[in-house]
mmCIF file of the C-alpha atoms, coordinates in Angstrom:
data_MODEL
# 
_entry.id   MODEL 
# 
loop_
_atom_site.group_PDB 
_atom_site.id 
_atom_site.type_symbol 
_atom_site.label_atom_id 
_atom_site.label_alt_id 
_atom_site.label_comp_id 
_atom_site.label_asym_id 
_atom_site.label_entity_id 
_atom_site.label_seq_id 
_atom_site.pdbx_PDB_ins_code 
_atom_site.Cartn_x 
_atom_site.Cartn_y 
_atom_site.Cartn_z 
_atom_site.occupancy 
_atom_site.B_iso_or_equiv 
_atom_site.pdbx_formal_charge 
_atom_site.auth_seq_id 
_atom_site.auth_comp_id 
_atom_site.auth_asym_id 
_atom_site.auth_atom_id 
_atom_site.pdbx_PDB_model_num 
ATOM 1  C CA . UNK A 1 1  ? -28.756 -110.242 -109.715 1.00 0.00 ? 1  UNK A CA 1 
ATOM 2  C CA . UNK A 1 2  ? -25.295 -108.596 -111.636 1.00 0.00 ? 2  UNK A CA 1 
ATOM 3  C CA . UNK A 1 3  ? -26.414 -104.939 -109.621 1.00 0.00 ? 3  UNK A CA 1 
ATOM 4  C CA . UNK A 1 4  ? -27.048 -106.996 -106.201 1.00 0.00 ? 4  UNK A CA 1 
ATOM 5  C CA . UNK A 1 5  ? -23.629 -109.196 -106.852 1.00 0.00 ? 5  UNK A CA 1 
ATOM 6  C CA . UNK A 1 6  ? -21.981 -105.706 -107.926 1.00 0.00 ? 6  UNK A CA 1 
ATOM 7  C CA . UNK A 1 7  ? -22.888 -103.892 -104.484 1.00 0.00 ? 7  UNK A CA 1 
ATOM 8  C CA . UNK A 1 8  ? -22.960 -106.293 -101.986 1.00 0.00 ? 8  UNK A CA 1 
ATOM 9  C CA . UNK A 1 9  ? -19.780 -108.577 -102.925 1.00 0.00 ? 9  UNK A CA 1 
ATOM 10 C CA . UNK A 1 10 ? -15.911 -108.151 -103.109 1.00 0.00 ? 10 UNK A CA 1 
ATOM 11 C CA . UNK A 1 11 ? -15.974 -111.197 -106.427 1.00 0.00 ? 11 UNK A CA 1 
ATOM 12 C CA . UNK A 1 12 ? -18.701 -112.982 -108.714 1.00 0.00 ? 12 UNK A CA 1 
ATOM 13 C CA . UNK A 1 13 ? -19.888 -111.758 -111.857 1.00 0.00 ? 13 UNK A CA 1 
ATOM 14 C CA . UNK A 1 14 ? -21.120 -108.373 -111.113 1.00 0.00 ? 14 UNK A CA 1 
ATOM 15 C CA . UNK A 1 15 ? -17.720 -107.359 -108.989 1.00 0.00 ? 15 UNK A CA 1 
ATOM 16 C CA . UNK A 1 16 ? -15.884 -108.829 -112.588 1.00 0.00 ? 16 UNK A CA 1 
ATOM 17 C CA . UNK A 1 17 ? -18.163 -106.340 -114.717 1.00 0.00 ? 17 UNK A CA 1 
ATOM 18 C CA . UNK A 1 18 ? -17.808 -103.473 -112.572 1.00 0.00 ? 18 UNK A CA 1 
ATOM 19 C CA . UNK A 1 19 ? -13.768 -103.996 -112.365 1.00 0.00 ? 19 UNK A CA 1 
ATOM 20 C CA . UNK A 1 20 ? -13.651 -104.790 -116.057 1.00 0.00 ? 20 UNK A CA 1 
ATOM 21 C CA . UNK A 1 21 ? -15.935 -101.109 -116.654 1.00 0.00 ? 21 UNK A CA 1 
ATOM 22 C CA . UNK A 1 22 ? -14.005 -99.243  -114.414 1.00 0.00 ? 22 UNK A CA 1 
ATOM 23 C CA . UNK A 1 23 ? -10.601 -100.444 -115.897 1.00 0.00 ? 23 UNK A CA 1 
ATOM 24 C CA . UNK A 1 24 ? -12.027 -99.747  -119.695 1.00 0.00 ? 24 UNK A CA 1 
ATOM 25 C CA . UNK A 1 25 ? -11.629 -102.870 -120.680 1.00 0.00 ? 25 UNK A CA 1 
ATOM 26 C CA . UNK A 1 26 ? -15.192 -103.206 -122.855 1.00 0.00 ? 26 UNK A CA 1 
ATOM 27 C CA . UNK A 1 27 ? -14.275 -106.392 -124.472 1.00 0.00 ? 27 UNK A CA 1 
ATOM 28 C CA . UNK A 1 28 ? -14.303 -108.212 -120.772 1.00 0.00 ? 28 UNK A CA 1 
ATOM 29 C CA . UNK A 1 29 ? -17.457 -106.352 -119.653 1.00 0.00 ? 29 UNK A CA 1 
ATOM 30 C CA . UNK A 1 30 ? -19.570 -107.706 -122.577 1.00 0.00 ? 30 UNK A CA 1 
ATOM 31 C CA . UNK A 1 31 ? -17.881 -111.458 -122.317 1.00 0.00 ? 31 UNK A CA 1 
ATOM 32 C CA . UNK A 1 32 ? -18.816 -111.411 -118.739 1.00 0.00 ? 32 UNK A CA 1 
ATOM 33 C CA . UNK A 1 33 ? -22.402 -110.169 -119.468 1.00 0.00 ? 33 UNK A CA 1 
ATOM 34 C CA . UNK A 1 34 ? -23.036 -112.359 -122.496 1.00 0.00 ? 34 UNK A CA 1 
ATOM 35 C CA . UNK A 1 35 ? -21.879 -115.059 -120.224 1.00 0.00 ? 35 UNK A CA 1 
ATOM 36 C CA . UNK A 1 36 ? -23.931 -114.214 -117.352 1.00 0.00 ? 36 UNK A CA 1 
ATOM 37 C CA . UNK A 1 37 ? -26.891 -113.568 -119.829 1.00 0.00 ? 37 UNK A CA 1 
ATOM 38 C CA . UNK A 1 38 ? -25.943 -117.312 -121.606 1.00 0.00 ? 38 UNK A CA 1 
ATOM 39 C CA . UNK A 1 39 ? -26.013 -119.019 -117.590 1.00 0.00 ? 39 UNK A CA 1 
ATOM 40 C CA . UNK A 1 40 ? -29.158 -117.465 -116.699 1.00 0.00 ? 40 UNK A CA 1 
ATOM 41 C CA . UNK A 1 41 ? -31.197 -118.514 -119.895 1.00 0.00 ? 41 UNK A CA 1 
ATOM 42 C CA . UNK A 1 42 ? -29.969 -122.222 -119.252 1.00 0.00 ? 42 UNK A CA 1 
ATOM 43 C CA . UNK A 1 43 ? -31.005 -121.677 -115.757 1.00 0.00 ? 43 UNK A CA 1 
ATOM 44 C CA . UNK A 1 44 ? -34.376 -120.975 -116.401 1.00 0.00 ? 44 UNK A CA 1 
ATOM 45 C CA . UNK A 1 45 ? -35.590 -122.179 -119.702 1.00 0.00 ? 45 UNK A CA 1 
ATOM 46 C CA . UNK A 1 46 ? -33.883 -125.575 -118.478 1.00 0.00 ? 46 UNK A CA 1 
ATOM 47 C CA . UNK A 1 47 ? -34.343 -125.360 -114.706 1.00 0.00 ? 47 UNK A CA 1 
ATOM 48 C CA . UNK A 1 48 ? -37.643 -123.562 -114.128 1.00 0.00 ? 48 UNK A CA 1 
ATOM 49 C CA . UNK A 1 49 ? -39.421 -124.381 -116.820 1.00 0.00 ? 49 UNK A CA 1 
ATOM 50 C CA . UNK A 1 50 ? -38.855 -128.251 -116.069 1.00 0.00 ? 50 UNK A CA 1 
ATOM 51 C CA . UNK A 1 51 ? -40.283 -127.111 -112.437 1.00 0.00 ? 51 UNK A CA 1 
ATOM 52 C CA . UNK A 1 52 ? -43.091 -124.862 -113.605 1.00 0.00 ? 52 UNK A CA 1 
ATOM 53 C CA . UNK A 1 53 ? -44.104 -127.849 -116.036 1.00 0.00 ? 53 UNK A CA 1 
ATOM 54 C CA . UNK A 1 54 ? -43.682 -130.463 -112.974 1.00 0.00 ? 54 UNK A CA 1 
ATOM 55 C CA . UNK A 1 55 ? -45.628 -127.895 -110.741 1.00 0.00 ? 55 UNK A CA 1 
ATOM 56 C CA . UNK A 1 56 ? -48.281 -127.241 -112.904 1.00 0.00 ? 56 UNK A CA 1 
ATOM 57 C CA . UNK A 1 57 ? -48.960 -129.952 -114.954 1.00 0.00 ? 57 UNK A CA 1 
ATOM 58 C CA . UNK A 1 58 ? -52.360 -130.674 -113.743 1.00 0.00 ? 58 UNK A CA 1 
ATOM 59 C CA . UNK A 1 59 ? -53.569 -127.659 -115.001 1.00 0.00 ? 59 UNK A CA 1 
ATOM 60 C CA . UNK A 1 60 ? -55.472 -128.073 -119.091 1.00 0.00 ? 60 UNK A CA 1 
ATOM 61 C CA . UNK A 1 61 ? -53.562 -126.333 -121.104 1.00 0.00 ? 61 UNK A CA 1 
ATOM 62 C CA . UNK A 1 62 ? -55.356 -123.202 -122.935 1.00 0.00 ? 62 UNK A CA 1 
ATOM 63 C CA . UNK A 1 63 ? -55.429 -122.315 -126.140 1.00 0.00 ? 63 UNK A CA 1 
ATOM 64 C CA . UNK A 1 64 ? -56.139 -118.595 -127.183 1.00 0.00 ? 64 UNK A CA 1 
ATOM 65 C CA . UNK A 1 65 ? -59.667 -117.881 -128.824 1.00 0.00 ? 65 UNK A CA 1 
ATOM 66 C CA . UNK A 1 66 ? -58.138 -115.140 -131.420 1.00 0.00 ? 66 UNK A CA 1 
ATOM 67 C CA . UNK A 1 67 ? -56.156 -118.014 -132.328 1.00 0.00 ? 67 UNK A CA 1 
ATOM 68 C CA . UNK A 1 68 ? -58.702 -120.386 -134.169 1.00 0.00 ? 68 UNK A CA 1 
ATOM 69 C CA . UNK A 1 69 ? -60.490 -117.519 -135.839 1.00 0.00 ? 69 UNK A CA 1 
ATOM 70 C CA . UNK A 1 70 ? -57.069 -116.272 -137.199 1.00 0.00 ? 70 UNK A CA 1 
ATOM 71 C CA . UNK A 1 71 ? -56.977 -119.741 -138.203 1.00 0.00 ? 71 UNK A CA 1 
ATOM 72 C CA . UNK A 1 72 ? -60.528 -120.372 -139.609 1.00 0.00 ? 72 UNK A CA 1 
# 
């Protein structure tokens, strides 16, 4: 997403890490990836996974078989 945002747009994140790079200015580069990197794990461990549960809910869930002899 930062590469496609870097090449294809004049602003958004990836324009703000490749100005920040090019400038030397390290500090800003990793604040605007940790917060990209922050955004996107909300975005899917909150937003797809609540869709992926929804979506797929009325599948059983499966255990693994290594599992219950590790257990055992």
């Amino acid at each position: 997403m930062v590469i496609v945002e870097y090449l294809g747009f004049g602003n958004g994140v990836g324009y703000k890490i490749g100005m920040y790079y090019n400038l030397y200015r390290m500090d800003m580069v990793l604040a605007w990836v940790g917060l990209f990197a922050i955004v996107m794990m909300v975005v899917e461990y909150v937003g797809f996974k609540t869709l992926e549960n929804r979506a797929l809910s009325w599948r059983p869930e499966v255990g693994l078989a290594s599992q219950e002899v590790i257990n055992q």
